[in-house]
C-alpha positions as CSV (number, residue, x, y, z in Angstrom):
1,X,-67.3,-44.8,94.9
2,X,-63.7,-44.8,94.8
3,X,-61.0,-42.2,95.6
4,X,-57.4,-42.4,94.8
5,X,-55.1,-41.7,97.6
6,X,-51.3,-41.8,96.1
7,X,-51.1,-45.0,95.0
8,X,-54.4,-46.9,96.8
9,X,-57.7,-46.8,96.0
10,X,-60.4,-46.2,98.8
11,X,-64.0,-47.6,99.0
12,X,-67.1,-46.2,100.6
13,X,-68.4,-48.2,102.0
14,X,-72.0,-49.4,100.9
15,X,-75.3,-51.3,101.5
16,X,-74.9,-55.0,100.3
17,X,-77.5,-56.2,98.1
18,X,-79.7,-59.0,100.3
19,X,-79.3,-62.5,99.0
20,X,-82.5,-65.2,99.2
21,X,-81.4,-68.2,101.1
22,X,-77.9,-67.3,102.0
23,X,-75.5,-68.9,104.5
24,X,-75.9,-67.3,107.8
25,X,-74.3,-67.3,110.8
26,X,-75.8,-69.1,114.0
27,X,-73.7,-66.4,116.0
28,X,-75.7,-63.2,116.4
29,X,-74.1,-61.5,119.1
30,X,-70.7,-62.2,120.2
31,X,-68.1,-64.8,119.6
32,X,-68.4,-66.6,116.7
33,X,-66.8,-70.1,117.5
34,X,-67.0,-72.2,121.0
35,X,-64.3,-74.9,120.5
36,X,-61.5,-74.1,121.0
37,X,-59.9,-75.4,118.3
38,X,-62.7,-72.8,116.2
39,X,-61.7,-70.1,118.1
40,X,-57.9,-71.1,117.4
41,X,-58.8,-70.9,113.5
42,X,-59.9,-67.4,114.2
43,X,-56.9,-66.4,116.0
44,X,-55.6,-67.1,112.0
45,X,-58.0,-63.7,110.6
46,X,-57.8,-61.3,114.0
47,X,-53.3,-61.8,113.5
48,X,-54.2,-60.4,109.4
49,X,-54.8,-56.8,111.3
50,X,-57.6,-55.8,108.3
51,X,-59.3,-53.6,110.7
52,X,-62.8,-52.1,109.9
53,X,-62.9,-55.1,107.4
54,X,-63.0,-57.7,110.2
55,X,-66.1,-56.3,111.8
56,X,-68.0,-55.9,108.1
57,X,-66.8,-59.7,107.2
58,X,-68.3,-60.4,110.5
59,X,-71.6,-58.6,109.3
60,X,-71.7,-60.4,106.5
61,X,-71.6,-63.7,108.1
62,X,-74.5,-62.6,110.0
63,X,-76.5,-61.1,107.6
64,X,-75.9,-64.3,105.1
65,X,-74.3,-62.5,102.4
66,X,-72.4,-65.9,101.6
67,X,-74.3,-67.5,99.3
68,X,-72.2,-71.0,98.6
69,X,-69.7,-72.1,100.5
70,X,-67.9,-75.6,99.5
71,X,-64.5,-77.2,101.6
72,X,-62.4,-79.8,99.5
73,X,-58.7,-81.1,100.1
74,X,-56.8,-78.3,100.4
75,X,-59.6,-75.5,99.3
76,X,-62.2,-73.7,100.2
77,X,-64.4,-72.1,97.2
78,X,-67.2,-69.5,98.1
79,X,-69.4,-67.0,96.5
80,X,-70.0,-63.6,98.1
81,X,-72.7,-61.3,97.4
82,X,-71.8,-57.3,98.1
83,X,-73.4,-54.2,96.9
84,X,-72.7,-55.4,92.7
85,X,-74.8,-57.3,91.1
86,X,-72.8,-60.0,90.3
87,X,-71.5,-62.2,93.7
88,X,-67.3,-61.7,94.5
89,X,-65.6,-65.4,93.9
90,X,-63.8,-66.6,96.8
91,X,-60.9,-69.1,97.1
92,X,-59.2,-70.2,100.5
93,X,-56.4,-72.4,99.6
94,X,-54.2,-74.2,102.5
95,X,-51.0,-76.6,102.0
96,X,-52.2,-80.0,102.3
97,X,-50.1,-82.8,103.6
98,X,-48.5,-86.0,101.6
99,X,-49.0,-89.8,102.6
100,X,-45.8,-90.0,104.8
101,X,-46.7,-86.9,106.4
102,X,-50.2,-88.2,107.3
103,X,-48.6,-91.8,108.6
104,X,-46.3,-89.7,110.5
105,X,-49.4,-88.1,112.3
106,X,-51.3,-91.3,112.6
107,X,-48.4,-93.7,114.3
108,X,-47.8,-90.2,116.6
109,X,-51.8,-90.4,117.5
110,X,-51.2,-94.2,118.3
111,X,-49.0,-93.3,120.9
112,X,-51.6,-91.3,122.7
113,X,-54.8,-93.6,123.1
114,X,-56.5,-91.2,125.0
115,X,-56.1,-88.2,121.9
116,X,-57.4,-91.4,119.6
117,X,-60.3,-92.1,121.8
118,X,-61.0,-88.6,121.8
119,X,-61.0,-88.1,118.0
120,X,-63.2,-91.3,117.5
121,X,-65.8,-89.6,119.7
122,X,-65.9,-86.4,117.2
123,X,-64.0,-84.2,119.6
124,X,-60.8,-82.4,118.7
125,X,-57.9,-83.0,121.4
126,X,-56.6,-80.2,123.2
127,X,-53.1,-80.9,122.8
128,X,-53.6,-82.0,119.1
129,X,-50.9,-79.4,117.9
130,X,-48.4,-81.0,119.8
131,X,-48.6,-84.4,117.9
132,X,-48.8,-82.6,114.3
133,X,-45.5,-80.3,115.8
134,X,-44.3,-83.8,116.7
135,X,-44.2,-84.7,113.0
136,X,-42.5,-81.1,111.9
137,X,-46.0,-80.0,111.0
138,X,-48.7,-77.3,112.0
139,X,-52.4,-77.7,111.6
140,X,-53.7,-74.3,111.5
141,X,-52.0,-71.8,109.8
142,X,-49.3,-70.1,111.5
143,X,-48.6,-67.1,109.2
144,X,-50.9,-65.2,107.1
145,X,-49.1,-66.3,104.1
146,X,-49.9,-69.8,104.8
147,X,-53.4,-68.9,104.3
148,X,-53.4,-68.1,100.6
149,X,-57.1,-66.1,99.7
150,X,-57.9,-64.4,96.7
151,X,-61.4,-62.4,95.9
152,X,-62.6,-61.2,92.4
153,X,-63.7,-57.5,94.6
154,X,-62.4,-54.4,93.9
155,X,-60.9,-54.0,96.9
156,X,-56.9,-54.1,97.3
157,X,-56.6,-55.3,100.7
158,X,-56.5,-58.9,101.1
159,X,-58.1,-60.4,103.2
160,X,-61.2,-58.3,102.8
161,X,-64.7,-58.3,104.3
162,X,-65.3,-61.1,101.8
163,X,-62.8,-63.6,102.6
164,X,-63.3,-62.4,106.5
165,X,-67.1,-63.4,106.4
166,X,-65.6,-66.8,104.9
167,X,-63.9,-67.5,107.8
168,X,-66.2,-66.5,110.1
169,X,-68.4,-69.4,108.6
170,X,-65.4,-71.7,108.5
171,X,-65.4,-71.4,112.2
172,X,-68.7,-72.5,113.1
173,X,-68.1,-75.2,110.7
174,X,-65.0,-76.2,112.4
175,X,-67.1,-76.4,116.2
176,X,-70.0,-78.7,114.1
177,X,-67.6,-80.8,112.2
178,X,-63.9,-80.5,113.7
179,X,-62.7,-83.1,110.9
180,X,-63.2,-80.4,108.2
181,X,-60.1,-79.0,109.2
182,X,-58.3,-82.7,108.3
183,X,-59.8,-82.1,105.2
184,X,-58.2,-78.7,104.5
185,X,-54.9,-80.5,105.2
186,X,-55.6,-83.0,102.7
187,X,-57.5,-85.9,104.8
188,X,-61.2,-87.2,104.4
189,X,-62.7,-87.8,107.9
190,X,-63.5,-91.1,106.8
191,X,-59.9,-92.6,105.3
192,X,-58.3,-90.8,108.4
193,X,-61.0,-93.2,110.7
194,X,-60.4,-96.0,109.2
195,X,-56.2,-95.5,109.2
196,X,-56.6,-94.4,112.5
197,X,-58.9,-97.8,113.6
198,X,-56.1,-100.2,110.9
199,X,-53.3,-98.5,113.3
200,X,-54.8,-99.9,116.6
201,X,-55.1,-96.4,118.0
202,X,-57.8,-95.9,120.9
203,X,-58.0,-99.5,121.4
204,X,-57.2,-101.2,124.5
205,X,-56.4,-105.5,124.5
206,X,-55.3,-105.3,128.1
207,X,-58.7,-104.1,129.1
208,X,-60.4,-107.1,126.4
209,X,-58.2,-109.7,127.6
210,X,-59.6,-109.3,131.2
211,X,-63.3,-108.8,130.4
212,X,-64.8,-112.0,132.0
213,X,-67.0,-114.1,130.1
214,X,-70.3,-114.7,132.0
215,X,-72.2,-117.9,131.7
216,X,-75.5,-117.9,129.8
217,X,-78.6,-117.4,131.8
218,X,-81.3,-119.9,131.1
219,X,-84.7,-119.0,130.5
220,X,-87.5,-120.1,133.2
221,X,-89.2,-123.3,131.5
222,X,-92.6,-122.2,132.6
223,X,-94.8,-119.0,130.6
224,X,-96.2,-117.9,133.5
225,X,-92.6,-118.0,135.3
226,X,-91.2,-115.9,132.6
227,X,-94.1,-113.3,132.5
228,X,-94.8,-113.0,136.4
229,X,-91.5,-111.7,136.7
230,X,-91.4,-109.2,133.9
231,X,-94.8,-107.8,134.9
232,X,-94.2,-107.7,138.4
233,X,-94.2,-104.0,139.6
234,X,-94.5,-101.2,137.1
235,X,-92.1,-102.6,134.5
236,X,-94.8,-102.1,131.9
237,X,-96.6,-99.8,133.0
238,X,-97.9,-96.8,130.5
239,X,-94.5,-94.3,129.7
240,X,-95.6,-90.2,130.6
241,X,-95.4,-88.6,127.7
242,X,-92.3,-87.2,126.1
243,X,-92.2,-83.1,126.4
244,X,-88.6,-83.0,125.0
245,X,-88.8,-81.9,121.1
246,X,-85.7,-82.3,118.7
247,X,-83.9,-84.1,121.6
248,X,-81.2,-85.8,118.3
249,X,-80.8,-82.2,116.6
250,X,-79.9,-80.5,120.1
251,X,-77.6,-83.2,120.5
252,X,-75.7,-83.4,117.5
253,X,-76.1,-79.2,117.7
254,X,-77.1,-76.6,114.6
255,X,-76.7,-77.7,110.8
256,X,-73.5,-75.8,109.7
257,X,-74.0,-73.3,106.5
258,X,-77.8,-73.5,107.3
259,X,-79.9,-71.6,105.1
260,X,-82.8,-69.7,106.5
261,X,-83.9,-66.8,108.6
262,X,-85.1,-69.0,111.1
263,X,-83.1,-69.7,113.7
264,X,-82.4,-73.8,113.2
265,X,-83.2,-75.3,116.7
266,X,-86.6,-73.7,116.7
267,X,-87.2,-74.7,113.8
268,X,-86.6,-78.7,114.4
269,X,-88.6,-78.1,117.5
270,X,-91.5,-77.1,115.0
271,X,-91.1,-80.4,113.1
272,X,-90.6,-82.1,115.9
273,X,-93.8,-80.5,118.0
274,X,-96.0,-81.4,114.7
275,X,-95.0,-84.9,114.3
276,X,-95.9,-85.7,117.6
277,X,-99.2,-87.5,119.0
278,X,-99.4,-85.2,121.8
């Protein structure tokens, strides 16, 4: 219901309708990202000051009121289900960067091995917004007007609870997949690897050049020779078996948008448990 207040228009709030197989958050409690560079994306929505709005986004996140979420170059393009029947279009859009700007960053990165290595092992550099500032750029947003976000809701503020549970989901994407935010600047995580491997960042010849190269070891010309001394002890002997279920999932960490009201580890750990001999 709506009331008119001089020139705004007020909401009350109300109930969203429940969506089958939404997005939801793995956050239930608490912080939402646990990068850093997540929670510096966040820092992006808590500067908007949209008040109750913030917390309701954040309930929607949770409660998996998003029900598609795609990133492209430069866009983000969601649907949002509220208390209508129809789900609220979102659309994020950030400025993405040319081809010299990008070439500027990637010869800047080749000057740091260590922020190369770094990036080549899936992880986002600490000081990363030094090298982008380095090349007269930002990567995350530093006003809220570089954040352009629109929703098809009634509701005059912008951001609103909407876009706000958009983000929220954004930022648990970011700590799964940190690359995703290359992508909003304009970058594939693929084409900025390969750049990034053409420009001989991360790699080290002075370390290559000294590797030593060790002779070749022959084989013992006798069977026996060759088995006694693989057998010998408990080389072979039978392996305990393996307690640990989902060991690769709880390494590479929970499936970002994931889509069910289970939580996701327990449910790997259910596959995993089932699939087993033991």
């Amino acid at each position: 219901m709506a009331r008119r207040y001089g020139f705004y228009e007020y909401y009350t709030p109300t109930r969203p309708r429940e969506v089958k197989g939404g997005i939801k958050a793995q956050s239930k409690r608490g912080a939402f990202a646990g990068s850093w560079w997540g929670k510096r994306w966040l820092q992006t929505l808590e500067s908007f000051a949209i008040g109750a709005r913030l917390s309701r986004g954040r309930s929607y996140a949770r409660k998996g009121q998003v029900a598609s979420l795609e990133i492209a170059k430069g866009r983000v393009s969601a649907k949002v289900q509220g208390s209508r029947s129809g789900a609220y279009r979102i659309d994020i859009e950030l400025k993405v960067f040319n081809d010299q700007q990008w070439r500027q960053i990637i010869a800047h990165l080749g000057e740091q091995p260590i922020f190369a290595a770094q990036l080549l092992g899936n992880e986002m550099p600490e000081d990363i917004e030094g090298i982008f500032a380095a090349a007269g750029l930002a990567l995350f947003p530093q006003k809220s007007r570089d954040l352009q976000t629109d929703c098809s809701c009634p509701d005059w503020s912008n951001p609103c609870k909407h876009i706000a549970a958009v983000l929220y989901l954004l930022a648990e994407a970011f700590d799964q997949d940190p690359f995703l935010l290359f992508l909003l600047r304009g970058m594939e995580r693929e084409e900025f690897l390969d750049r990034l491997k053409d420009s001989g960042a991360g790699q080290n010849p002075a370390a290559e050049e000294a590797e030593p190269e060790l002779p070749p070891e022959p084989l013992p010309l006798e069977t026996q020779a060759f088995w006694g001394e693989l057998l010998e002890g408990e080389a072979l002997a039978k392996p305990l078996p393996v307690r640990l279920h989902a060991a690769l999932p709880r390494r590479l960490g929970c499936l970002p948008f994931w889509r069910s009201n289970q939580d996701f580890m327990q449910h790997m750990e259910m596959i995993y448990r089932a699939a087993s001999r033991d």
